[in-house]
C-alpha positions in Angstrom: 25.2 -48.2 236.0 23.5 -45.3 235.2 21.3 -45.7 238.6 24.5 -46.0 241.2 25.7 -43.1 239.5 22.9 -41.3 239.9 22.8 -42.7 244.0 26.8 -41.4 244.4 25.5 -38.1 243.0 22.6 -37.5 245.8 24.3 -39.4 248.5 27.9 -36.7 247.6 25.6 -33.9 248.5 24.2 -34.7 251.2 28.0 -35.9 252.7 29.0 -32.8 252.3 27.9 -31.8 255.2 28.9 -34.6 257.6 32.2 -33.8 256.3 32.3 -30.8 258.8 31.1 -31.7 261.6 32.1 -35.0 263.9 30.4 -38.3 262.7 28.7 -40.2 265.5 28.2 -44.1 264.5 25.2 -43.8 262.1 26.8 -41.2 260.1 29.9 -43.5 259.5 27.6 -46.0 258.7 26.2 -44.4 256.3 29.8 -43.0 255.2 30.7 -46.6 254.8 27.4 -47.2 252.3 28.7 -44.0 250.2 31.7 -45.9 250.0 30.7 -48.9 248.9 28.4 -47.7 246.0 31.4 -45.6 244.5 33.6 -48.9 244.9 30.6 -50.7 242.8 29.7 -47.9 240.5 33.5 -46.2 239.9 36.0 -48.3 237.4 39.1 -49.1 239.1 41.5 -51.5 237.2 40.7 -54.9 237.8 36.8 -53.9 237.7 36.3 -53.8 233.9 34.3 -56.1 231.9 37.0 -58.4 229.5 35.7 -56.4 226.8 34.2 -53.0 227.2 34.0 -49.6 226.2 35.2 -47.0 229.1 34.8 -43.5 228.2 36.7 -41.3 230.9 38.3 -37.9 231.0 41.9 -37.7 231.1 43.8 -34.2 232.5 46.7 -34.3 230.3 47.7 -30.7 231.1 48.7 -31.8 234.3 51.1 -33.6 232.6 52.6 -31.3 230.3 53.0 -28.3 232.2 56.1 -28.2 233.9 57.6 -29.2 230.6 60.9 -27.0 229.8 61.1 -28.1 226.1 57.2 -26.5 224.9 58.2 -28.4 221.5 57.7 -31.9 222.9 54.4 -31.3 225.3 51.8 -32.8 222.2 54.3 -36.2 221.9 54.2 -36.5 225.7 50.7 -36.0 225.6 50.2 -38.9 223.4 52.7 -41.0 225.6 50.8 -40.0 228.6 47.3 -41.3 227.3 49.1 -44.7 225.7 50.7 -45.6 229.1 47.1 -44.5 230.7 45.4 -46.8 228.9 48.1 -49.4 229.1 48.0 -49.4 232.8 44.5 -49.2 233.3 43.7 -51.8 230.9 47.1 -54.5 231.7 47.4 -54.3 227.4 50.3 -53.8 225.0 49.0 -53.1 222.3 46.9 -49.7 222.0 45.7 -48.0 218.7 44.4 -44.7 218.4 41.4 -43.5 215.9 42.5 -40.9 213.4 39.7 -38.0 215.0 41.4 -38.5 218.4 44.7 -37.5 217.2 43.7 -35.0 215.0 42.2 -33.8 218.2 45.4 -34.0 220.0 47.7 -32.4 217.0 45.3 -29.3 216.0 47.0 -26.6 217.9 50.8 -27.7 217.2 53.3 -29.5 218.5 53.3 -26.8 221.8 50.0 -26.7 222.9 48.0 -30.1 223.4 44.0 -29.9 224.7 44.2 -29.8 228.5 41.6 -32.5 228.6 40.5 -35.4 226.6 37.2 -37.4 226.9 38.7 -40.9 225.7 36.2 -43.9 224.8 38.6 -46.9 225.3 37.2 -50.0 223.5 38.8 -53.3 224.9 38.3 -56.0 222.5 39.5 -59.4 222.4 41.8 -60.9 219.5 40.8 -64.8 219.6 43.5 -66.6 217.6 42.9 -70.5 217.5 46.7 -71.2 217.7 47.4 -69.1 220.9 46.9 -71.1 224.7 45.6 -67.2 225.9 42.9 -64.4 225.0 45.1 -61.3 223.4 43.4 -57.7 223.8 44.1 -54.5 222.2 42.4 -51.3 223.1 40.9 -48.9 220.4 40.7 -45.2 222.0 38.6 -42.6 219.9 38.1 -38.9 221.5 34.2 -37.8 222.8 34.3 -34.0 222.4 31.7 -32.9 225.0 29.2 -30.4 224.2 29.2 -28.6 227.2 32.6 -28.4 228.8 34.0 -31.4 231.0 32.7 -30.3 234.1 30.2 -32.8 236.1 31.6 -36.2 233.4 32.3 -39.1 235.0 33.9 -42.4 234.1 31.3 -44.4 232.3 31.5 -48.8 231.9 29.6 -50.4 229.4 30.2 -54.5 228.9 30.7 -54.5 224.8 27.3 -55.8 222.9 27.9 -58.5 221.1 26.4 -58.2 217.2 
């Protein structure tokens, strides 16, 4: 994955500057290639592995902003990223790691991190009784060395032990 990555990267600067001008045939042509590799290389929802680990960066002060009651923006946050990751994932049942909500909970109940970095680990529950395959969804925080800017949304099949 990291290769297409690296191929949308390139292939986004040199779009850029087709985006200006009109497109005669071959440039749409190779418009539709750009498209294709980020369909391949991006994570949309019915493109995970059945058991993964996602790490993506989630704009929560987006969400929190407009907020009149400053009080209840860190328990919205946390609703926000558990109907996120319920969505993106078609699960129920979502746990979070202790770091990611001390991460979310360390400036107050008012002000929440802007952004997270979550690492979203879909794992199957097998039980021998049950006609279908259960998941659940571990999300931990990544705190990013160097900011957030220029992260993208990473898929990784899980490895097996």
């Amino acid at each position: 994955t990291e290769s297409t990555m690296v191929k949308v990267q390139t292939l986004k600067r040199r779009t850029t500057k087709l985006n200006k001008k009109k497109r005669s045939p071959s440039e749409l042509a190779f418009r539709q290639k750009i498209n294709d590799i980020k369909r391949n290389a991006l994570a949309t929802p019915g493109s995970y592995p059945k058991e993964a680990v996602v790490t993506h960066t989630l704009n929560i002060g987006r969400t929190v902003r407009d907020m009149h009651s400053f009080r209840e923006r860190t328990p919205r946050a946390v609703r926000e990223i558990k109907r996120y990751v319920r969505a993106k994932f078609n699960l129920r049942d979502v746990s979070f790691a202790p770091k990611l909500n001390e991460y979310l909970w360390q400036n107050g109940k008012a002000n929440p991190p802007r952004k997270v970095r979550l690492q979203v680990t879909r794992v199957s529950e097998n039980n021998e009784d049950s006609k279908f395959n259960v998941y659940k969804a571990d999300v931990t925080v990544v705190i990013p060395e160097h900011g957030f800017n220029g992260l993208s949304t990473v898929v990784e099949p899980l490895k097996e032990n």
